[in-house]
N, C-alpha and C positions, 0 to 999 in steps of 0.2 A: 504493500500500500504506500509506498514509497516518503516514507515518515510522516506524516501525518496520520491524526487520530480521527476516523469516521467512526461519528456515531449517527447509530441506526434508531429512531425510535418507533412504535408504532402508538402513538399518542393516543391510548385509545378513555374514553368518558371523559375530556377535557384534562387528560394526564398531570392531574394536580400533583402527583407524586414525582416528578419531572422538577418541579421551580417549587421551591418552600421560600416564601420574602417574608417577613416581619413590618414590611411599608406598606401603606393602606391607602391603595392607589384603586382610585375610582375612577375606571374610564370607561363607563358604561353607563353612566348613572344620565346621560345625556349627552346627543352629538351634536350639538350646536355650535356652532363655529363663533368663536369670540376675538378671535385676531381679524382686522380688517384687512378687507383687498388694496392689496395696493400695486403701482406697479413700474418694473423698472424699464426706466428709457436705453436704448440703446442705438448708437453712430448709424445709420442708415441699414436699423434692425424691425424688426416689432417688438411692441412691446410685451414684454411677458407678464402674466397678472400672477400674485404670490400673497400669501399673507405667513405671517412672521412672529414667532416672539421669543424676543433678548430674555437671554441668560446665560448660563455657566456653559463652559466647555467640558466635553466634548457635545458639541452641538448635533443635532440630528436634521438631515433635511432627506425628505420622500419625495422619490421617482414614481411617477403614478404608470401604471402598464396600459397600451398600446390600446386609445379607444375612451380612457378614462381620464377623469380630472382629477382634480387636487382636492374636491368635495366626497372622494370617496372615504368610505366608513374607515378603513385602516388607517390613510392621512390625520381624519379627525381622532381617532384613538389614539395614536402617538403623539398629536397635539394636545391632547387634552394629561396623555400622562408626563410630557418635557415639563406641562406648567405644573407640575405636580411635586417634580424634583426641582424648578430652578432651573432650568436645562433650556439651551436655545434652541430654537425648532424651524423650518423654514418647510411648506408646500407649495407645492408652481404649475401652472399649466405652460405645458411646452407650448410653440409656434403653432396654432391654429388648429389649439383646442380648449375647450372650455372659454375661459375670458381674457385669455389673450388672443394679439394681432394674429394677424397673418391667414394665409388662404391651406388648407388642412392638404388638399389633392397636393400640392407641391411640395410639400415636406418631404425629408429624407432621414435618416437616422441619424447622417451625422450633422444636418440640422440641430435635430433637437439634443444630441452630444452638444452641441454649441452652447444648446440655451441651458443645460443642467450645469456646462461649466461657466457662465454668464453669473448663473445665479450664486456661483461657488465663490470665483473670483470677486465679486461685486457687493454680495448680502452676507456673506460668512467670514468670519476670523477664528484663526485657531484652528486646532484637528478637528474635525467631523467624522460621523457616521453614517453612513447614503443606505439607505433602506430603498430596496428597490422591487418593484410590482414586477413579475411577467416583464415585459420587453424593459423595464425601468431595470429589472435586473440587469439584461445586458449592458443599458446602458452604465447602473455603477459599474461597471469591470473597466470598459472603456474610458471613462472619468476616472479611476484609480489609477489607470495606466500614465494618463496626463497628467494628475496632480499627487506622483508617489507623496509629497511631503505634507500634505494636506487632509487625507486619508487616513484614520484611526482605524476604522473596523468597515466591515461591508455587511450587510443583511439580507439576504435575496428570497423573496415570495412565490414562488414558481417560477423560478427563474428562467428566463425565453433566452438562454442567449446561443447567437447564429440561428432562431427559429426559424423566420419567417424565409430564409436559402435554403436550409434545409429541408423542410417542408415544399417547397416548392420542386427541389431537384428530384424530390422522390417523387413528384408525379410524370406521368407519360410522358413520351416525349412531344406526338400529336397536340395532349393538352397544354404544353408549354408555351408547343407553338404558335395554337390558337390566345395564349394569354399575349403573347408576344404581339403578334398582330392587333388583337383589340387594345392594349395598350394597360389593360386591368385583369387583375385576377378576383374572384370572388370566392372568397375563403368563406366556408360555412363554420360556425361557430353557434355556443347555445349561449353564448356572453350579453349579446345585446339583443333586444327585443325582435330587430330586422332580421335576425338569423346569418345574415352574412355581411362580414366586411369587406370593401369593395377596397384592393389596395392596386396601387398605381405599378404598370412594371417597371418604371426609372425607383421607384421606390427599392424593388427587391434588389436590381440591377445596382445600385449603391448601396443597400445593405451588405454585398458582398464584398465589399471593401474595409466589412469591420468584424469580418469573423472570428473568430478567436479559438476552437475547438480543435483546429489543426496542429497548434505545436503547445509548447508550453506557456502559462502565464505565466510572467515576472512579478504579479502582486505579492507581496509579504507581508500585510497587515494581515489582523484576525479577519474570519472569513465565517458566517453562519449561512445555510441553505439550507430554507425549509420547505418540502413540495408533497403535496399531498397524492396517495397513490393512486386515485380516484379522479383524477384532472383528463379529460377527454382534448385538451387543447394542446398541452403543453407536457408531455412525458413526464415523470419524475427522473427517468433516466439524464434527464437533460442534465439534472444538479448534481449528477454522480459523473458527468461526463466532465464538468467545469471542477469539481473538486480534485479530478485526477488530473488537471493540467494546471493547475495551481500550483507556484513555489511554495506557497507561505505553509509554514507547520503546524498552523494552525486553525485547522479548516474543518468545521462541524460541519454533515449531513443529517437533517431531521427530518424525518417521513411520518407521515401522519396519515393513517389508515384508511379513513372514510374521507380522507379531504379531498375537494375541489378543486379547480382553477381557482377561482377569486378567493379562496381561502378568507371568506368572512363569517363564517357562525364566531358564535359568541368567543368560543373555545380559542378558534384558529386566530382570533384576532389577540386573545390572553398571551397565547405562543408566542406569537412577535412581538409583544411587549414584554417580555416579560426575558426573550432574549436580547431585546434592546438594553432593556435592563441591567443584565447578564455581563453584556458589554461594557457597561456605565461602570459597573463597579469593576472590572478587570484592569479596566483603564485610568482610570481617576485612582487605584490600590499601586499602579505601577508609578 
């Protein structure tokens, strides 16, 4: 397993027996968003809409996954427990979604790598913690890649990383080709209401320029991956795939039995808090 320590869990009834804290962190008791939108200007960018709240290092800022905003339930559960410890928190919609600028069909991945480091370089000081949704996964790996000094720990929720290439290259060749020609693929998913996401082919076609599954990664911060084995979207294989190309020796894998893609019942939200947590204190002890 090439020194690092994978652990397996299967989290089964909200695996209380997992995390024992003594802090009496209420992030459920209401998801009301209490930090205002605001948003940052950028040199001939859009603008990205964020809302924010100062506190102690290490700070935590969430990558929301491919399709969602920053008003998703996870975003506000880590917001609501950063203001609980003190702790600085930052959530963002990427370029042209949710309530920031920009036109959505044009986007690229390393687009919105621009805007997660936008928000890094511009609204954070000190070491952070990048919790990242599905594709928000890839993108922390790629943002730790850019900002080694900047990067405490990484958190990944189904982590999608190289999905949307990968996924594609396993279909036909016929179907490619026809995506190729219409200029869009229509990925069926049970994520949103419409059933399928309509992604653009320059979109896949510059996703593959930010793969990363092929050789090894150079990150060496702490690294947590948590994927549920029940996710129809996104493998859980995927986070056993990125754990084994990982430098860093210190790299949890957490599976959780009955979970989902969106990984939000009550539980699975407990889990990523509670490994944010987990973090908080390993880092802040060192």
């Amino acid at each position: 397993m090439r020194g690092w320590w994978k652990r397996i869990v299967e989290f089964k009834h909200g695996g209380e027996f997992l995390y024992k804290h003594n802090r009496n962190i209420s992030i459920f008791a209401a998801c009301r968003q209490k930090s205002s939108v605001q948003f940052l200007s950028r040199p001939n960018l859009p603008k990205l809409a964020y809302q924010s709240l100062k506190g102690k290092n290490p700070g935590v800022v969430y990558l929301p996954g491919f399709g969602t905003t920053m008003a998703a339930q996870k975003a506000i559960a880590l917001e609501e427990f950063c203001k609980s410890l003190g702790h600085a928190f930052i959530r963002f919609d990427y370029t042209g979604c949710g309530a920031s600028e920009g036109n959505n069909a044009e986007c690229t991945l390393g687009r919105w790598k621009k805007d997660v480091l936008s928000v890094l370089d511009e609204l954070t000081k000190g070491p952070q913690i990048l919790v990242g949704s599905s594709m928000g996964g890839w993108l922390m790996l790629l943002v730790a890649l850019s900002r080694p000094d900047r990067i405490a720990a990484l958190v990944g929720v189904s982590t999608a990383a190289d999905f949307f290439v990968s996924a594609y290259n396993r279909l036909p060749i016929d179907v490619r080709k026809e995506i190729e020609d219409a200029g869009e693929w229509k990925l069926y998913t049970r994520q949103i209401e419409e059933g399928v996401y309509n992604i653009q082919y320059s979109f896949i076609k510059e996703a593959q320029n930010h793969c990363l599954l092929n050789s090894p990664i150079p990150i060496t911060c702490p690294v947590r991956l948590i994927h549920g084995m029940k996710d129809e979207d996104v493998p859980w294989q995927i986070s056993m795939q990125v754990a084994d190309r990982l430098l860093s020796t210190d790299v949890d894998v957490i599976l959780r039995k009955h979970g989902q893609h969106r990984m939000t019942e009550k539980d699975d939200i407990k889990l990523m808090v509670y490994t944010v947590d987990d973090l908080i204190d390993k880092l802040t002890t060192l």
